[in-house]
MARGU-323089 format. One line per 5 residues: number of its first residue (from 0); their letters; for each residue x negated, y, z negated of N, C-alpha, C. Coordinates in steps of 0.1 Angstrom, whole numbers, plus 2048, in hexadecimal, padded with zeros to 3 digits. Layout:
# residues N
NUM) a) X/Y/Z/X/Y/Z/X/Y/Z | ...
This chain:
# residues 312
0) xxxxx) 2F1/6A2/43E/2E3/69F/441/2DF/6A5/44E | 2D3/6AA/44C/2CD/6B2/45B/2C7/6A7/466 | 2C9/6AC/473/2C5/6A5/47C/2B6/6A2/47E | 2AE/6A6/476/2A1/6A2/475/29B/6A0/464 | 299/693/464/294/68F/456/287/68C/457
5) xxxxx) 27B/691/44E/26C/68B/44C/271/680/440 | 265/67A/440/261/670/439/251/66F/436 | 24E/671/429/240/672/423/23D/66A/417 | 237/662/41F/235/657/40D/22A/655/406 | 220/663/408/21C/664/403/216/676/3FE
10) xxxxx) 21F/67C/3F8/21D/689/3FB/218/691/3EB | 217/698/3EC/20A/6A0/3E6/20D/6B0/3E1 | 206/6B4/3D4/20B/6C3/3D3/1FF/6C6/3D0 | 1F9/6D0/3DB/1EF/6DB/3E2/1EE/6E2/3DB | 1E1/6E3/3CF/1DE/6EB/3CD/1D0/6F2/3D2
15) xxxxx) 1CF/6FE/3D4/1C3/707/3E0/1C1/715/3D7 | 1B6/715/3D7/1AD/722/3D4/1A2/724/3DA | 19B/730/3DA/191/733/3DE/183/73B/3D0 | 177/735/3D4/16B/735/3CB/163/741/3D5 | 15C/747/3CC/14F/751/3D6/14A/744/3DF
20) xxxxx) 140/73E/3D4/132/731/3D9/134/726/3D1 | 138/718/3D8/137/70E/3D2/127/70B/3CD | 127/704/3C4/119/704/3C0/11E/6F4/3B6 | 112/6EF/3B4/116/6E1/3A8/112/6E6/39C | 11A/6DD/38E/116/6E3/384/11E/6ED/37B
25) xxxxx) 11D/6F9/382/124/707/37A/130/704/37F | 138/70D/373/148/70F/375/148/716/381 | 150/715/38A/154/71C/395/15F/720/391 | 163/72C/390/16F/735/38F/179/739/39E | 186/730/39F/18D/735/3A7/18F/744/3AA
30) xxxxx) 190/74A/3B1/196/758/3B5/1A5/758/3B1 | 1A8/74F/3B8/1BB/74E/3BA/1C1/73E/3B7 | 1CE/73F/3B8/1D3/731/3B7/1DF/72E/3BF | 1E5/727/3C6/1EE/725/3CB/1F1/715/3CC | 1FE/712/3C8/203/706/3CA/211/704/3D4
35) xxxxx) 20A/6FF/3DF/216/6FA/3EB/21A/6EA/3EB | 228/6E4/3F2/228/6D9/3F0/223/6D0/3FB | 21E/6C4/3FD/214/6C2/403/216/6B0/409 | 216/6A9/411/217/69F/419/21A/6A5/427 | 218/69B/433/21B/69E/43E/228/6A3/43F
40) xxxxx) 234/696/43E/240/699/43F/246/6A5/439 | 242/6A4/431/242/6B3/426/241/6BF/430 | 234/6C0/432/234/6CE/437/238/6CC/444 | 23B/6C4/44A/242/6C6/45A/253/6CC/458 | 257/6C3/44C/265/6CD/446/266/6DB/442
45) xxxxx) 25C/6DE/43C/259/6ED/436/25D/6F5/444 | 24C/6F0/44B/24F/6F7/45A/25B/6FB/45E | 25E/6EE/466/26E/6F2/467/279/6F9/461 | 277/6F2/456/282/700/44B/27D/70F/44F | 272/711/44D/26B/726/44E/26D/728/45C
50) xxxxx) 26E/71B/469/272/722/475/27F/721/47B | 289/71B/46E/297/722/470/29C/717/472 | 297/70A/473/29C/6FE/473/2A3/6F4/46B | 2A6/6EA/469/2AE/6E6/45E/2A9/6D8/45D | 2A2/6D4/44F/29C/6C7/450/29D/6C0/440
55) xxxxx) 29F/6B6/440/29D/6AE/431/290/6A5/42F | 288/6A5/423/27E/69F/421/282/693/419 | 27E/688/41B/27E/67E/412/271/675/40E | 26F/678/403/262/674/3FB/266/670/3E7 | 259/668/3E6/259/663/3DB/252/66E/3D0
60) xxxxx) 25C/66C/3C3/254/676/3BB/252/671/3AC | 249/674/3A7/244/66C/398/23D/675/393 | 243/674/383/23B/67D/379/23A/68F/37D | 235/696/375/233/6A3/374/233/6A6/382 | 22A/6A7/387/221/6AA/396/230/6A7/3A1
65) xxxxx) 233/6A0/3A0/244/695/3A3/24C/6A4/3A7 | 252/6A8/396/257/6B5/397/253/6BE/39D | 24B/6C4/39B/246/6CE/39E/247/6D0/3AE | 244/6C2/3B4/243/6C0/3C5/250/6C2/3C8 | 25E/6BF/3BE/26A/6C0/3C1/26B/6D0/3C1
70) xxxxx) 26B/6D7/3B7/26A/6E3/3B3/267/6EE/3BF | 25A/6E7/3C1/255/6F1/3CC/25C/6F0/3DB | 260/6E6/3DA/26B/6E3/3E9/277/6EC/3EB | 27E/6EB/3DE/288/6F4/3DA/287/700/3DE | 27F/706/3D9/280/713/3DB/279/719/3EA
75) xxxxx) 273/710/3EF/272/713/401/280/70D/405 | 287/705/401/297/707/40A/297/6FB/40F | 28C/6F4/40D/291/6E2/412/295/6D8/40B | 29E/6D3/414/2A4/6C9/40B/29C/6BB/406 | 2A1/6BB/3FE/29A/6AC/3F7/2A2/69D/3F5
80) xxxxx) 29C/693/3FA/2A1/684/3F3/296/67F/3F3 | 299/67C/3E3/28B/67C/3DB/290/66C/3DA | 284/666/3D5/285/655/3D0/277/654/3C2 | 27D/64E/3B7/272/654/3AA/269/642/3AE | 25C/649/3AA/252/63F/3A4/24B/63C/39B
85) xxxxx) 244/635/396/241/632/388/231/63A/386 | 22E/63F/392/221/644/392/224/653/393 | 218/658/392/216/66A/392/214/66D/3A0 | 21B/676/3A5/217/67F/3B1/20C/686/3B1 | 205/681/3BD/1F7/68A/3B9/1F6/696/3C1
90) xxxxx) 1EB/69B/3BC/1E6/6A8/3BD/1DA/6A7/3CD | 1DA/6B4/3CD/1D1/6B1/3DB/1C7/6C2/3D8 | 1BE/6C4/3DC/1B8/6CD/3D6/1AB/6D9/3DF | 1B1/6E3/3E6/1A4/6E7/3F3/1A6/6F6/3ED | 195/6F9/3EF/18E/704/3E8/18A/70C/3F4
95) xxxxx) 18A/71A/3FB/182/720/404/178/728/3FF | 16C/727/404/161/729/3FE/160/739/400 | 15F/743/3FE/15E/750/400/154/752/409 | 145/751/402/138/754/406/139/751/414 | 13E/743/419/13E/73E/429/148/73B/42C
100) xxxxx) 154/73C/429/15F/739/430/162/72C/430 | 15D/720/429/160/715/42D/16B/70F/426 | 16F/706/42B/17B/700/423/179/6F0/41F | 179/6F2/414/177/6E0/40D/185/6DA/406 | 182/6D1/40D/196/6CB/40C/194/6BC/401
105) xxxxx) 199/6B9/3F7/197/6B1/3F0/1A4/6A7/3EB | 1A2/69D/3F4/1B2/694/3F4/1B0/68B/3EA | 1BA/68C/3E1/1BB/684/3D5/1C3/676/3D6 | 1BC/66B/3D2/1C7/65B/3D7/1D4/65F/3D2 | 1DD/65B/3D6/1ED/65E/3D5/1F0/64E/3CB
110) xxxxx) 1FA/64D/3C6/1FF/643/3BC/202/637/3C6 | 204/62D/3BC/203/61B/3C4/210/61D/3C3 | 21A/618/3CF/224/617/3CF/228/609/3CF | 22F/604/3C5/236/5F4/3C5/23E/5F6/3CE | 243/5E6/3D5/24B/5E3/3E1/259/5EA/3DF
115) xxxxx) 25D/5E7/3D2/269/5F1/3D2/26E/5FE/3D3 | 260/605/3D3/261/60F/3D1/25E/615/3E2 | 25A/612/3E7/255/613/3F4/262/611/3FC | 267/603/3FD/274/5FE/402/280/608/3FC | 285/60D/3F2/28B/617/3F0/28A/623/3FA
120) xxxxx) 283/624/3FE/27B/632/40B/282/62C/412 | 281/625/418/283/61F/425/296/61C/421 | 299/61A/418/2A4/616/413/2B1/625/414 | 2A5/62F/40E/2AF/63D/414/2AE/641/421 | 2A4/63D/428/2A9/646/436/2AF/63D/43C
125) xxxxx) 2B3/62F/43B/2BF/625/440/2CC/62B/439 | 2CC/633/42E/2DB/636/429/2DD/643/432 | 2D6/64B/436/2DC/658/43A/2E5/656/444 | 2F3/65F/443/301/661/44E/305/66C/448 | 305/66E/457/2FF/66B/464/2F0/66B/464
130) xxxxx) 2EA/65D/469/2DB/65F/471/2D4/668/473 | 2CC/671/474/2C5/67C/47D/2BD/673/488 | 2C1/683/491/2BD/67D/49C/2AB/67C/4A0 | 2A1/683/498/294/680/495/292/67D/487 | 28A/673/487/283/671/47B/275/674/47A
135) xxxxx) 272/67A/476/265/67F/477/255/678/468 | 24E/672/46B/24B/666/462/23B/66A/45F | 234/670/457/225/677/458/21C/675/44E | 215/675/44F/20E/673/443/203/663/43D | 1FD/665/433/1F6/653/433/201/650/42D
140) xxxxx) 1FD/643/428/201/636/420/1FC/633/415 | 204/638/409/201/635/3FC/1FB/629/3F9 | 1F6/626/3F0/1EE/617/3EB/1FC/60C/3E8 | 1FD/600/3EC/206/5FA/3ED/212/5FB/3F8 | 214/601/400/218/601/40B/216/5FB/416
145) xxxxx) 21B/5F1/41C/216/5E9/427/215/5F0/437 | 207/5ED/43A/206/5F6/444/210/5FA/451 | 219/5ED/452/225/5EF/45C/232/5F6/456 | 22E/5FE/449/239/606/446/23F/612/455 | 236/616/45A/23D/622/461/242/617/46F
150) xxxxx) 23E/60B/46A/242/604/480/250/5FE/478 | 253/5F9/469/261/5FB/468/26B/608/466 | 264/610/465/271/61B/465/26F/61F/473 | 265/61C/47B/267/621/48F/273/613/48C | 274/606/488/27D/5FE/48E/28E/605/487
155) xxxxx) 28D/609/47D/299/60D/47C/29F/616/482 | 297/621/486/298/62C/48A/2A0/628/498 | 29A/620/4A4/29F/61E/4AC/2AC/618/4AE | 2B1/610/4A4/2BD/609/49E/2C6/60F/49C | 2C4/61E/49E/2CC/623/498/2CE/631/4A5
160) xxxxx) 2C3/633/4AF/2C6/637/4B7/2BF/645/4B7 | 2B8/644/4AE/2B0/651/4AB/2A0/655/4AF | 29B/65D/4B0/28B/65F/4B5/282/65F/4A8 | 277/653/4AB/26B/656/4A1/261/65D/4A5 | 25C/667/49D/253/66B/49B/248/66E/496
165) xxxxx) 23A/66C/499/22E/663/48F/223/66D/48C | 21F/66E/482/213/675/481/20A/66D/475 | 202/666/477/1FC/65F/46E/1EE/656/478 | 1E8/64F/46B/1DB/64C/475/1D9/63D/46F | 1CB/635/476/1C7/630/471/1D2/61E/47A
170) xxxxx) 1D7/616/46C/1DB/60B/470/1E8/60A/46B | 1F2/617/468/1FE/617/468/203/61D/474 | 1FD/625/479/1FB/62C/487/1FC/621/490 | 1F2/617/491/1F1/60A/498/200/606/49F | 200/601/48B/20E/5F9/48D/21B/5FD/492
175) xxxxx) 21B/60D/48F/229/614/491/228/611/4A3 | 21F/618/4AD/218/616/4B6/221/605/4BE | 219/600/4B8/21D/5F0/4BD/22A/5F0/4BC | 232/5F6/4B1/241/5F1/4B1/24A/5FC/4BC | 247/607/4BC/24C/611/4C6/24D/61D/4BE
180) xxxxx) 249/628/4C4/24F/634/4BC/252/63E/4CA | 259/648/4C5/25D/652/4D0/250/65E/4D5 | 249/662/4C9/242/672/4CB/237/66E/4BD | 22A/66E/4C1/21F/66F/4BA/21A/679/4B8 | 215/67E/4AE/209/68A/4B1/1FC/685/4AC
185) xxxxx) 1F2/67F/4B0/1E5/67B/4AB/1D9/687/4AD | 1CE/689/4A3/1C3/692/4AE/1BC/68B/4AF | 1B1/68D/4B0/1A7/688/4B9/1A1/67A/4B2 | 19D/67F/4A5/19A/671/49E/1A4/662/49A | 1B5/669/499/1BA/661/498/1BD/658/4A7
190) xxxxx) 1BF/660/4B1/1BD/65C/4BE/1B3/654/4C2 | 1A5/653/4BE/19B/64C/4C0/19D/641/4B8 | 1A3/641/4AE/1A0/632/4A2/1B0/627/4AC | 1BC/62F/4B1/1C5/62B/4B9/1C2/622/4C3 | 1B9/628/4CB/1B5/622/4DA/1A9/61C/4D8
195) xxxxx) 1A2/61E/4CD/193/618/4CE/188/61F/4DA | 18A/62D/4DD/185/630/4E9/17F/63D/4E0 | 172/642/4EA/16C/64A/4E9/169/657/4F6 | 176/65F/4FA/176/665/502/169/672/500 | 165/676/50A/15C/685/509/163/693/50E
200) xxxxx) 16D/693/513/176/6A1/514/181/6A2/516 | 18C/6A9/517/193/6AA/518/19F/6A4/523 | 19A/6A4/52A/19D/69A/537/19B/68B/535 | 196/687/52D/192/67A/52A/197/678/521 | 199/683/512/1AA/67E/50C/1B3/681/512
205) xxxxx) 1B7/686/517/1C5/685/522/1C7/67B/527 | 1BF/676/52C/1BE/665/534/1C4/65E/52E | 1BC/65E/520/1BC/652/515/1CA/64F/50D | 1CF/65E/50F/1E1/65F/509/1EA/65D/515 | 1E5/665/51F/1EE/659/52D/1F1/64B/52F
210) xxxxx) 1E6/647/52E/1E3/634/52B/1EC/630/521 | 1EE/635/514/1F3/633/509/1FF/635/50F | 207/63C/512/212/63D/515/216/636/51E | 210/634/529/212/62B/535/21B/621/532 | 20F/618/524/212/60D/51E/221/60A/517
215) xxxxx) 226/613/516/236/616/513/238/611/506 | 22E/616/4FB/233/617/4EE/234/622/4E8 | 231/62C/4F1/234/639/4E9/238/644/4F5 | 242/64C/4F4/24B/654/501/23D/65F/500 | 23A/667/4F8/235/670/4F9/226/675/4EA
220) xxxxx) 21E/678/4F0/211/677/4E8/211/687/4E8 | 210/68C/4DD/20B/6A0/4DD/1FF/69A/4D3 | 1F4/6A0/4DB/1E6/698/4D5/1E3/6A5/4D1 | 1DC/6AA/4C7/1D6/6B8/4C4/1CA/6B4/4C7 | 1C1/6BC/4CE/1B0/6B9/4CD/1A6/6C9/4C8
225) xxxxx) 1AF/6CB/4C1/1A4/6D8/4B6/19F/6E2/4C5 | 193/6E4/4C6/191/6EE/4CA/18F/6E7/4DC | 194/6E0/4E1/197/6DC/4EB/1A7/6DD/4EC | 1AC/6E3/4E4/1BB/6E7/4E9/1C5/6DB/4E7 | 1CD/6D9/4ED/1D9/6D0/4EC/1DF/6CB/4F8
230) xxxxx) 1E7/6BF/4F8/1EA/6B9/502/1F6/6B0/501 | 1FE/6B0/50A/20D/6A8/506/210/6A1/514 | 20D/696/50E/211/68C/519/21E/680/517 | 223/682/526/234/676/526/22E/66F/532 | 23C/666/533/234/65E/542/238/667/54B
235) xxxxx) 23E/674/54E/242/677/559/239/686/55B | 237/68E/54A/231/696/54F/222/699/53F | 219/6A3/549/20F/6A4/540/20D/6B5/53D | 20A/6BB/52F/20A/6CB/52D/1FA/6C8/524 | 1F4/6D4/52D/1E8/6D8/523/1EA/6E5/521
240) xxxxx) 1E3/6E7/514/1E2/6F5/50B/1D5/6F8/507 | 1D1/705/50D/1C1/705/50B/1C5/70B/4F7 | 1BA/70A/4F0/1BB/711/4E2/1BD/71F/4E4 | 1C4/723/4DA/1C9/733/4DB/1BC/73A/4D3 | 1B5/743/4D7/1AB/74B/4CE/1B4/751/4C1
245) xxxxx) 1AE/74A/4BA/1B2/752/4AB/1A8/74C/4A0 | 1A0/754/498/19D/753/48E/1A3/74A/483 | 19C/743/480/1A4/735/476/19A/73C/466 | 1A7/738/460/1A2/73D/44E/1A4/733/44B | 1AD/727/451/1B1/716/44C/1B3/710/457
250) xxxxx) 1AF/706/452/1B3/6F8/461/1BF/6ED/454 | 1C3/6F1/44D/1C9/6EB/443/1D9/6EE/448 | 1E0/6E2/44A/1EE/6E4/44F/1F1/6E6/45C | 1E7/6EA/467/1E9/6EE/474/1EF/6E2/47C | 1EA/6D3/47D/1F2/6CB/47D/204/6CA/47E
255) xxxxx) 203/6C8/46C/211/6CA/46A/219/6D3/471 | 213/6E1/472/216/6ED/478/21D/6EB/485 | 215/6E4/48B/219/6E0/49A/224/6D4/499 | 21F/6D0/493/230/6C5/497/23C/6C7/495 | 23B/6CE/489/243/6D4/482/24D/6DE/48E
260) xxxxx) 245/6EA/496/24D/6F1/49D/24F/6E7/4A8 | 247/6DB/4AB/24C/6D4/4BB/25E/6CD/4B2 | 25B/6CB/4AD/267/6C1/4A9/276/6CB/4A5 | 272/6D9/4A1/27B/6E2/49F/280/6E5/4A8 | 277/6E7/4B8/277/6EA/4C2/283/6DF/4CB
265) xxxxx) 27D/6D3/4C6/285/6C8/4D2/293/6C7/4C9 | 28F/6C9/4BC/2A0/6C4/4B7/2AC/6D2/4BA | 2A7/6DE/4BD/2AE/6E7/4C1/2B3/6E8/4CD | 2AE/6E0/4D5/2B4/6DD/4E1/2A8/6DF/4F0 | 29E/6E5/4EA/293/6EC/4F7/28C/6E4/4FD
270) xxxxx) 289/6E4/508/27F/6DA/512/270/6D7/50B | 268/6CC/50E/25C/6CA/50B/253/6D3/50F | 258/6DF/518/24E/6E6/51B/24D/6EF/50C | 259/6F8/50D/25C/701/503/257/6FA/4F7 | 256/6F0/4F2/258/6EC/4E0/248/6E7/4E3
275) xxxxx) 243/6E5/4ED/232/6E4/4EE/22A/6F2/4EB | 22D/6FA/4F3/22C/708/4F4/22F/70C/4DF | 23A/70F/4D9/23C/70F/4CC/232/708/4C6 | 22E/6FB/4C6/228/6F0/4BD/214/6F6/4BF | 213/6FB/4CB/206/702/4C7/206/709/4C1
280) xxxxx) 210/715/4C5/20E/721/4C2/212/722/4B0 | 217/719/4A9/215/715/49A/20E/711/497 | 202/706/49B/1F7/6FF/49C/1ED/70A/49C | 1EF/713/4A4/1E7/720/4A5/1E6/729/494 | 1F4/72E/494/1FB/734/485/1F7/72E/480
285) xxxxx) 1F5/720/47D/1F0/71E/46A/1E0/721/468 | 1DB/725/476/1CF/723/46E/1C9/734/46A | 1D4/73B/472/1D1/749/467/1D6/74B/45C | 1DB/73E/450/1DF/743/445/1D6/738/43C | 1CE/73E/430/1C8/73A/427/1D1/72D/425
290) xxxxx) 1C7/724/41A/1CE/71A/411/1D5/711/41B | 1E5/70A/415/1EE/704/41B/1F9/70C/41C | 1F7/718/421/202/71D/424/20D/717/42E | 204/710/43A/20D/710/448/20D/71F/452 | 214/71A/45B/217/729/463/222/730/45E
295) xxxxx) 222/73D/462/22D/741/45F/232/744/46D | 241/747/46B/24A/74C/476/246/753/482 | 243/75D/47D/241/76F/483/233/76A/48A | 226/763/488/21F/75E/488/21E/751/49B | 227/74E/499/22C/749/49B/230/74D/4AA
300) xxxxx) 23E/754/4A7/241/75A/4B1/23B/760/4B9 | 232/766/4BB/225/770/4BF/21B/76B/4C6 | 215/761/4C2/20E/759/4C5/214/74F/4CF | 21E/74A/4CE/228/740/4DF/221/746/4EA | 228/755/4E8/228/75A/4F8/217/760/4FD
305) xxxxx) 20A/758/4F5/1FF/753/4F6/1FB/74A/4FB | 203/742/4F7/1FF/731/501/203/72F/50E | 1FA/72F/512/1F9/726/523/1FA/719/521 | 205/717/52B/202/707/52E/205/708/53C | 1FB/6F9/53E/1F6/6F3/54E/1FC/6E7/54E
310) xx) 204/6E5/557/206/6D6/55C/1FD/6CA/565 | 1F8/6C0/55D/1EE/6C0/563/1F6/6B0/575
């Protein structure tokens, strides 16, 4: 077992094309088609896998859609521990518009998961031995899932001596939050629904993730804020990253993208500066690639020795 495991319980297979002009009514004729596999945890494993890293995904799979999400794993090189459920894996579905460039993203409800089926998740990443030393945990919460699912796997995780890692929103975010986790990444909206605050710049979310940390439930916050750049705060030190100029064809995956290299970065042994520096500069990469690609490598690399960072 690799020293860094995701966990996605509710994950998804991406399908993306692009139309001239959406219009209502008439058939709209795709141009192209592409099917990638799709939940947070998901693609933060992918990441890591294409930047040379070594990661296992563990997610639930049901029905056709089920396979297929297995399928597609496979053949990018990640490993899988799958858990079956009685429902269908759903589909998730984003069109780029030709005529304007825009991108319409269309999230499909994911299957009701019974208690057993849920607890089983939680059931394999208590079996793994050896432990990894991050667990990395992203994504929503399927229908049936109780919202302090991710604040019990931060409690196992620590039990065991390992780093949680969160990427999620809303009131599982909350809960994980309250119980302890190691390394967040929220952006801006999830950060706002977190604190109940309404900062106006950039300096004023920096504050707001300082505070948060202060409070000693979470070691370190990497907040993305879109076109205000990015910011990584611990109690001891703080890194801002202005946004790197590049033309965005997708804002689909850039997220993932970034955590994905931060977590590749810290589990390879590199300081918080270096794996901050990486985690833009992927965050940057995914958004020059159509669809759900992600970043790629080469992309990647190029783009690092772009980012500035300020200590503030």
């Amino acid at each position: 077992m690799t020293e860094i495991v995701t966990v996605t319980p509710n994950p998804a297979v991406d399908l993306s094309t692009t139309v001239e002009k959406i219009v209502p009514v008439l058939k709209l004729r795709g141009t192209s088609q592409r099917r990638d596999p799709g939940g947070g945890g998901i693609n933060v494993a992918r990441v890591i896998t294409r930047l040379g890293g070594n990661a296992s995904a563990i997610y639930p799979v049901g029905g056709a859609t089920g396979a297929m999400l297995r399928k597609l794993l496979d053949q990018e090189g990640v490993a899988s521990h799958t858990f079956s459920i009685a429902g269908e894996t759903r589909e998730d579905f984003f069109v780029n518009e030709i005529s304007t460039g825009q991108p319409y993203r269309f999230i499909l409800p994911g299957p009701q998961l019974g208690e057993f089926e849920w607890k089983e998740c939680l059931k394999l990443v208590s079996e793994i031995e050896p432990f990894p030393r991050f667990v990395v945990a992203s994504g929503s919460l399927p229908g049936g899932v109780p919202d302090d699912f991710y604040a019990r796997l931060a409690r196992m995780t620590k039990q065991h001596g390992a780093r949680m890692v969160l990427d999620t929103s809303g009131q599982a975010l909350a809960a994980a939050v309250a119980e302890g986790v190691d390394l967040i990444k929220p952006n801006l909206r999830e950060m706002r629904e977190l604190t109940d605050s309404e900062p106006s710049d950039a300096t004023e979310w920096e504050a707001t993730a300082r505070s948060l940390v202060h409070h000693g439930k979470v070691a370190v916050i990497a907040l993305t804020m879109g076109h205000l750049g990015a910011v990584l705060v611990t109690p001891d030190q703080v890194l801002r990253a202005e946004p790197l100029p590049v033309t965005p064809v997708s804002a689909v995956g850039a997220g993932d993208s970034f955590l994905g290299a931060l977590i590749w970065r810290l589990a390879s042994g590199a300081d918080l500066e270096n794996s901050f520096r990486h985690a833009v500069a992927a965050g940057a990469a995914a958004l020059l690639n159509p669809g759900t690609e992600l970043c790629r490598p080469d992309d990647v690399k190029c783009l690092a020795d772009d980012v500035v960072l300020r200590s503030a």
